[in-house]
C-alpha positions, 0 to 999 in steps of 0.5 A, spaced: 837 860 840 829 859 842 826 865 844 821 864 851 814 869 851 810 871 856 803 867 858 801 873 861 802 879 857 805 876 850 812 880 851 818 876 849 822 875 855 829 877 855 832 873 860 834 868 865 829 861 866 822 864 864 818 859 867 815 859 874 812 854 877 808 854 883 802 850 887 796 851 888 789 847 893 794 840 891 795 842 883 801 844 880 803 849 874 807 852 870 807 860 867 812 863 863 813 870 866 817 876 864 822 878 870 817 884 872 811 880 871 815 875 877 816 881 881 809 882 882 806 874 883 812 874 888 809 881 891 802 878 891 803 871 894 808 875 900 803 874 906 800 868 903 807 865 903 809 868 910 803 865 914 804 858 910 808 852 912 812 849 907 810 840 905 811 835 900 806 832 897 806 825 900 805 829 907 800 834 904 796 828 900 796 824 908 793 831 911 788 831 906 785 824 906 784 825 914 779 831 913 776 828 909 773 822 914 781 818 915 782 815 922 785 822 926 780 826 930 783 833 929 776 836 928 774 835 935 781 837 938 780 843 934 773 845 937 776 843 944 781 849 943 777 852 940 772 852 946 779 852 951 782 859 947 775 862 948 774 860 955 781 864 957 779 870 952 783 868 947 781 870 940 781 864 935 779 863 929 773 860 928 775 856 922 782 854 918 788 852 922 788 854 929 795 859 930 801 855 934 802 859 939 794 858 941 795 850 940 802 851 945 798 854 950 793 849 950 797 844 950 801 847 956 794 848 960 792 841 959 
């Protein structure tokens, strides 16, 4: 029987599948962790998964390829919202993803 150690800590890992894979900023990996050790990777990437949106990798490649100079004119409707949700007092992020609950009453005023 092969045995697994963690990457992290170097503990043998007593059982079930040892290796976690998870992405990051468009780069994949994979980390042999213990059951305590994925306990807290989970814990810690709980509000990041939460606020996040689940994409394929064909789609995240596309979204990717329009901020950086593609055909869409995402930036300028976003600085249009932007503007709008602070004419109505709307608190709004000055940079990242504008919430959908923002985009939808934009979207309903014009």
């Amino acid at each position: 029987m092969e045995k697994f150690f963690s990457d992290i800590s170097g503990e043998e890992i007593e059982s079930g599948t040892p290796t976690l894979t998870f992405a990051f900023d468009g780069t994949s990996y994979e980390i042999d962790v213990t059951e305590k050790e994925k306990d807290e990777i989970e814990k810690a990437f709980a509000p990041y998964i939460r606020a996040g949106r689940k994409s394929n990798s064909a789609a995240s490649a596309r979204r990717r390829g329009r901020r950086s100079g593609g055909s869409s004119n995402s930036g300028s409707q976003a600085k249009e919202v932007r503007a709008w949700a602070k004419e109505q007092g709307i608190d709004v992020p000055a940079r990242g993803r504008i919430p959908a609950d923002i985009l939808e009453k934009y979207n309903a005023a014009n």
